[in-house]
N, CA, C and O of each residue as an XYZ file, in Angstrom:
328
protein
N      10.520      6.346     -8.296
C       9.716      7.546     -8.226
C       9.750      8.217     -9.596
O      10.768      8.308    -10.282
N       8.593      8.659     -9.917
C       8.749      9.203    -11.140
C       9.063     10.729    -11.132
O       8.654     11.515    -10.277
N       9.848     11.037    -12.205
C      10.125     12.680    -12.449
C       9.343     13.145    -13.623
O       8.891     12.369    -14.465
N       9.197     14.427    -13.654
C       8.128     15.157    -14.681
C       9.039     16.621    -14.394
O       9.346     17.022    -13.271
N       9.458     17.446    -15.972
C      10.090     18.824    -15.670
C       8.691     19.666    -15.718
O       7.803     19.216    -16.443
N       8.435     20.942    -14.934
C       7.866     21.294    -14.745
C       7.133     21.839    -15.849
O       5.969     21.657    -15.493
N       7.100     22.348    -16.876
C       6.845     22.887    -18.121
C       5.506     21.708    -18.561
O       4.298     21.816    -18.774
N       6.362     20.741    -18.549
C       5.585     19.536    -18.892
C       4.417     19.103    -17.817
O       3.497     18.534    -18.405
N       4.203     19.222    -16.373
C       3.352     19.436    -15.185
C       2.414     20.478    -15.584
O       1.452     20.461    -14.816
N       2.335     21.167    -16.269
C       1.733     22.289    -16.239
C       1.116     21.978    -17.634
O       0.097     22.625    -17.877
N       1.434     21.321    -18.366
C       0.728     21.063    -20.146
C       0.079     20.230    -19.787
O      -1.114     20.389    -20.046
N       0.452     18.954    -19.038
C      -0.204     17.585    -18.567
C      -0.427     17.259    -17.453
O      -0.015     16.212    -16.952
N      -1.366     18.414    -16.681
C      -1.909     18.424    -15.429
C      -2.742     16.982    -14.798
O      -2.624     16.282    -13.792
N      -3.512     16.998    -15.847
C      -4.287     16.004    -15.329
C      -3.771     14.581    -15.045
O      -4.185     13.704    -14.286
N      -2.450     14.649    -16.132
C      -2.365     13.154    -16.240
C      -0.961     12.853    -14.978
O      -0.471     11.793    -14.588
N      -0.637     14.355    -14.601
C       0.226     14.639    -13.979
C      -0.343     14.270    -12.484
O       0.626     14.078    -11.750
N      -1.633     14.097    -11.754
C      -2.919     13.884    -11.066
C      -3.061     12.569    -11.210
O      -2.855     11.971    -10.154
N      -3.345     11.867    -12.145
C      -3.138     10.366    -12.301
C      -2.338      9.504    -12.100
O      -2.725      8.354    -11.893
N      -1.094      9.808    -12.105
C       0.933      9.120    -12.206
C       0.375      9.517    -10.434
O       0.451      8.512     -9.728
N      -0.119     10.716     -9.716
C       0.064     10.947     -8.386
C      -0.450     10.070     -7.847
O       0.079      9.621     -6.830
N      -1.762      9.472     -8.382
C      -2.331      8.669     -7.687
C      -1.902      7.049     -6.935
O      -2.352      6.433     -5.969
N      -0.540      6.707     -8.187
C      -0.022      5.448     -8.331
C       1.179      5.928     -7.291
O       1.254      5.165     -6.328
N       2.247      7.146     -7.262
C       3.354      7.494     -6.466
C       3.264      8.375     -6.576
O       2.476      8.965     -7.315
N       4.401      8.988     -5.556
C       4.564     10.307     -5.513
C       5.439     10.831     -6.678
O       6.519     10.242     -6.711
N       5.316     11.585     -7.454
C       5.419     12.450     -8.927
C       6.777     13.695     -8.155
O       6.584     14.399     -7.164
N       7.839     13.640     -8.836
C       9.236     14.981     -8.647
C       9.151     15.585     -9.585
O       9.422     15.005    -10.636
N       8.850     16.628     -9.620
C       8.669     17.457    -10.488
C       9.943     18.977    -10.220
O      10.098     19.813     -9.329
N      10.745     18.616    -11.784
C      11.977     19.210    -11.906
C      11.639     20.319    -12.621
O      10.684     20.431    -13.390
N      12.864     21.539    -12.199
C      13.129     23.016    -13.120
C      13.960     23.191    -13.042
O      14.344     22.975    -11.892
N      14.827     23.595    -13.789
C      16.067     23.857    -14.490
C      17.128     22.875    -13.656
O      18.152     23.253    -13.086
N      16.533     21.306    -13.750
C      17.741     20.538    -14.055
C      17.588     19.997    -12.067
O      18.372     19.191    -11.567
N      16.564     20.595    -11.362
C      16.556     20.702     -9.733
C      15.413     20.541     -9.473
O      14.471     21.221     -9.881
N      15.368     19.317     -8.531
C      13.745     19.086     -7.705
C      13.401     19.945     -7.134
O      14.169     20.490     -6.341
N      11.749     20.518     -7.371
C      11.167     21.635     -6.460
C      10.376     21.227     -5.867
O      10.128     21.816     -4.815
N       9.572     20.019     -6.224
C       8.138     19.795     -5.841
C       7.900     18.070     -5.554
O       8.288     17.188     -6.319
N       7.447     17.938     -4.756
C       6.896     16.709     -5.168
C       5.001     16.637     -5.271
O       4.203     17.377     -4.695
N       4.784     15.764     -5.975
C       2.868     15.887     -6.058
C       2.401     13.931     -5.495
O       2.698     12.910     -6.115
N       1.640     14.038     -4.198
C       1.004     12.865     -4.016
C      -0.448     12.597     -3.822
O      -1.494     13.242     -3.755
N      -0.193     11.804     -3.783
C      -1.715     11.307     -3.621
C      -2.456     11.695     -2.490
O      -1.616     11.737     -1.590
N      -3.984     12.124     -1.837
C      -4.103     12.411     -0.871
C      -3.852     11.022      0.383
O      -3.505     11.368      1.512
N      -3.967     10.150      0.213
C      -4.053      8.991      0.722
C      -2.585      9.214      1.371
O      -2.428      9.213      2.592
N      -1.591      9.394      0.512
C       0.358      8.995      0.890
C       0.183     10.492      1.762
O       0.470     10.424      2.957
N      -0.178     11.558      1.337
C      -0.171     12.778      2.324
C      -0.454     12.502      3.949
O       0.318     12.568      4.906
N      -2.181     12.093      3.856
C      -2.414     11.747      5.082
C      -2.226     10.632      5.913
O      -2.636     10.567      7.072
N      -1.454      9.540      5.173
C      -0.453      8.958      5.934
C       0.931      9.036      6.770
O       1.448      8.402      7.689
N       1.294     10.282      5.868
C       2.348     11.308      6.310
C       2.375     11.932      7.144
O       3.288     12.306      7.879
N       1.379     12.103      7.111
C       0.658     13.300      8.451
C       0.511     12.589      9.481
O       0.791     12.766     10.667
N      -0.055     11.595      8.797
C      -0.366     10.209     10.575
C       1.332     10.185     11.324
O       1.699     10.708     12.376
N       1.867      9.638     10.652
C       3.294      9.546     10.767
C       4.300     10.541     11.821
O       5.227     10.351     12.609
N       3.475     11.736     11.290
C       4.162     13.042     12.152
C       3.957     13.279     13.241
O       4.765     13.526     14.136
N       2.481     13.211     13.282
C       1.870     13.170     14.268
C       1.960     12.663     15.348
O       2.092     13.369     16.348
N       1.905     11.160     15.426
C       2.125      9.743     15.748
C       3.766     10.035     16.537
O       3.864      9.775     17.736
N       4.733     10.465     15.931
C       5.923     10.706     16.146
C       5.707     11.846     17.533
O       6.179     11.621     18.647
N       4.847     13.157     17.154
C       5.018     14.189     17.925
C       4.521     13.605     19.467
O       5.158     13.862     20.489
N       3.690     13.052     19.454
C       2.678     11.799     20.338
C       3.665     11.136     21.008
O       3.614     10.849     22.204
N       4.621     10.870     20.214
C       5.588     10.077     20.876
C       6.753     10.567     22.274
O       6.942     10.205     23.435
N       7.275     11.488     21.413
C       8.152     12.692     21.626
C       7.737     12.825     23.143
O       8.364     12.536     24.162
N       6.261     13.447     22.933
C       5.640     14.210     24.203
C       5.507     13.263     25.359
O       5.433     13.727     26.497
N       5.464     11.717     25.109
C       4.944     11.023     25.918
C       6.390     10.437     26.775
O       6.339      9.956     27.907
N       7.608     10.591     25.998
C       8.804     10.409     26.890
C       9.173     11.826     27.354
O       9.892     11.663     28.340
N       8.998     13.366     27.073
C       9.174     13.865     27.680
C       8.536     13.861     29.268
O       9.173     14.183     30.271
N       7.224     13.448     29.237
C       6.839     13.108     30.063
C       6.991     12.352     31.138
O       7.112     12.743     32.299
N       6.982     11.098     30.680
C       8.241      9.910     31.228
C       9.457     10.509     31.989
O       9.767     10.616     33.176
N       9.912     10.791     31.015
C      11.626     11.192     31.531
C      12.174     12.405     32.544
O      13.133     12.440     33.316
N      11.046     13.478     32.167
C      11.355     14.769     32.782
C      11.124     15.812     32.013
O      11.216     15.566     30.810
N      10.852     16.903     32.302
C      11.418     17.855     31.097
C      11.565     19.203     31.466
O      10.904     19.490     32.464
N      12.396     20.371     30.851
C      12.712     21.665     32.105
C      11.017     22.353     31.673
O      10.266     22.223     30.707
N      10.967     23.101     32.952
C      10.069     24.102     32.388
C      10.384     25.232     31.559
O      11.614     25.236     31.525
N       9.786     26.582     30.593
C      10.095     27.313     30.120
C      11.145     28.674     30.479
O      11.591     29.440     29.624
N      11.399     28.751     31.914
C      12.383     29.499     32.462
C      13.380     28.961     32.801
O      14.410     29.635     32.778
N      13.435     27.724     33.187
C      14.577     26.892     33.016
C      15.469     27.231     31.584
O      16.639     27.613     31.543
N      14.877     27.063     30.835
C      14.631     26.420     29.085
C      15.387     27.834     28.554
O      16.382     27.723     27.838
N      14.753     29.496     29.025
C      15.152     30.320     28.847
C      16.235     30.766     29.278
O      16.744     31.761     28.763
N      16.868     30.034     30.437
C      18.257     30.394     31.010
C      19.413     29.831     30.812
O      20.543     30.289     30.979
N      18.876     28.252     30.246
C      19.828     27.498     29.686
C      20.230     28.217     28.466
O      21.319     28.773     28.327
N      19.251     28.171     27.554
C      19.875     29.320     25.925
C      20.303     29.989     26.057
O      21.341     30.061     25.399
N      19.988     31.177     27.021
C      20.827     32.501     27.759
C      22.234     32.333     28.153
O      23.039     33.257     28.039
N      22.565     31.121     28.636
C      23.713     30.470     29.318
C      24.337     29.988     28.061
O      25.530     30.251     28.212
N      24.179     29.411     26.872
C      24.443     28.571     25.687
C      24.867     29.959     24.363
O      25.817     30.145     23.602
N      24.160     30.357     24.526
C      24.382     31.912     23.707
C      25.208     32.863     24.385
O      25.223     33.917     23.749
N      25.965     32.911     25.522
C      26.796     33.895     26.245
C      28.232     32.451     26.191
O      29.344     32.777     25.775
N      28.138     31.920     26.358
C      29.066     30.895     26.211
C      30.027     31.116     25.427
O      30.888     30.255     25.247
């Protein structure tokens, strides 16, 4: 993965846009990752990903069981007085 300090992201935007296109770009400040910059393509694959996952999630709660929201509220109530 490539790194870029931020100072330098900001002089060489564009080309900083180009390196994104090939990977995702870390872009460092004072010595610490803040950012990363990708491509739209790796984003909305990412997103598929999450998604796809949440899809998942929901479809064994389903399956399996799951409490309803007053249930849900009495258990925490019960977990937080504990």
């Amino acid at each position: 993965m490539f790194h870029i300090v931020a100072k330098e992201a900001k002089n060489r935007f564009g080309q900083l846009l180009t390196t994104a296109m090939k990977g995702p770009v870390i872009i460092d400040k004072n010595n610490k990752p803040i950012a990363v910059v990708l491509s739209i393509e790796e984003y909305e694959r990412l997103e598929k990903i999450e998604e796809d996952s949440l899809v998942l999630k929901a479809q064994i709660a389903l399956k399996d069981g799951f409490i309803g929201e007053e249930e849900s509220e009495n258990f925490l109530k019960e977990l937080l007085n504990a």
